[in-house]
Every structure is written in C-alpha cells, then in structure tokens.
N, C-alpha and C positions, 0 to 999 in steps of 0.2 A: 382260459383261466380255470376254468369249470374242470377241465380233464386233470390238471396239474391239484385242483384239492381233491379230486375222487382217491390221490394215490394217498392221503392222508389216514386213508381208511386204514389201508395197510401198513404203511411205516410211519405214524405218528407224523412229527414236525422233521426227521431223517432227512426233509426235501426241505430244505428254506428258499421259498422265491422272491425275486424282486424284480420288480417292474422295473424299468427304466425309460424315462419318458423325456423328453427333447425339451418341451416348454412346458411347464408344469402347469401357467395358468389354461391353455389351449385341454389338458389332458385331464383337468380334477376329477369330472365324470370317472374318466377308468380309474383314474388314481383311488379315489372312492370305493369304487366296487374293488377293486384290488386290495384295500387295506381290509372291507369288510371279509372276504375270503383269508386273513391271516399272512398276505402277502405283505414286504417291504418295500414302500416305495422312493425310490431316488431321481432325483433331474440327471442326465446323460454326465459324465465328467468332464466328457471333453467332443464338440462338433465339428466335422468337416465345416469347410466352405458352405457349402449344399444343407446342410444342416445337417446331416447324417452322422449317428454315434459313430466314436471310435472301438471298437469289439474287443482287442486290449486294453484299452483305459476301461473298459466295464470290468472287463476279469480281473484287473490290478485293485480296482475298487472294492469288488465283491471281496477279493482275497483280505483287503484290510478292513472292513468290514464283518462279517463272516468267519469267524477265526476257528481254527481245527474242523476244519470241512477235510472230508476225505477229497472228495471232488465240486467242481466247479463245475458248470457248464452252461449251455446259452441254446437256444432255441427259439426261433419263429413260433411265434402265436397259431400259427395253422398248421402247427403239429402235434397227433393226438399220440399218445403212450398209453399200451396197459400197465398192470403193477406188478410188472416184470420188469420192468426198469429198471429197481435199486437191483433186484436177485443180477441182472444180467451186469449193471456196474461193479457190483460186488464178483462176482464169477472170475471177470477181467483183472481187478485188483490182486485174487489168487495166483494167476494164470504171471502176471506181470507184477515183479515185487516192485512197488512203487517205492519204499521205505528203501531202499538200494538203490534204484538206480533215481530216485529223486523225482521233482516235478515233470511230468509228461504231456504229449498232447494227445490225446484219441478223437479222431475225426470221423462219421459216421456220413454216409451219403443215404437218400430215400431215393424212392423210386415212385412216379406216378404208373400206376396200373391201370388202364379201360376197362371197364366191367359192362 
C-alpha cells in the first residue's frame, strides 16, 4: 500500500485505489490503514465457494464506481511499481487508440529474478 501512495508524489490522485476485502469485519485493521492512505474501501462483490473474489465482478465494480478512469487495473499486494507507471500506461494508450477500438485488456506477466 505504501508503494501505491509514493506514486501520489508524482501524479496527484490520477491513481485511485481500492482495497477489496472478503470479510470486512476479519480485515478493519487494513481497511483502516487503507482509508488512512486516501485509498477506497469495498467488501468483494461477489465469492467463490472457497471464498475467493471474483477478478471481473471487482473490475465491473470499480468501473461503476470510478467513472471516466482511463484505465482500470488490479494487482497483488506484493507488487512494487516505480512512477513510471502512469508515463508507461499512458505511452500504451498513444501507441493503442483506445477511444476506436473501445474497452481492451492489457495483460503484463513479472518475473522473479535470483540475486
């Protein structure tokens, strides 16, 4: 959560996050520190069996929610970004007229590195 407000440095509020949490009472603690960071918090819209969110029902959420976002996206907690982020979502948006050819998915794979 820490990494996601450092980008605030550089693009104001341009990043809107939101937690998404399964059972709200189990999770207040992060809910907490999440809200105090400028983040939005929400309960899951919809669980597996298993209890596990559905990754559609969040982005169906965030999109009704969140209105005139260029982009959307989701990401694991133990993933860190510099604040090149927006520069390089934006770069892509150039590159790919979204405004034409409509709503898209862009999917990024990581790689763990040994050091």
């Amino acid at each position: 959560m820490l990494n996601w407000k450092s980008l605030d440095v550089t693009y104001g509020r341009q990043l809107k996050t939101i937690l998404y949490v399964t059972n709200a009472n189990d999770k207040e603690e992060l809910a907490t520190f999440a809200r105090g960071l400028g983040w939005t918090v929400f309960k899951a819209p919809r669980l597996s069996s298993s209890g596990v969110p559905y990754l559609k029902e969040m982005y169906n959420h965030a999109s009704q929610h969140l209105t005139n976002c260029t982009f959307y996206g989701f990401s694991n907690g133990d993933i860190l970004y510099s604040r090149d982020l927006v520069v390089t979502l934006y770069g892509i948006s150039q590159v790919v007229n979204l405004h034409v050819t409509g709503p898209d998915h862009l999917n990024s794979q990581h790689r763990d590195v040994q050091l």
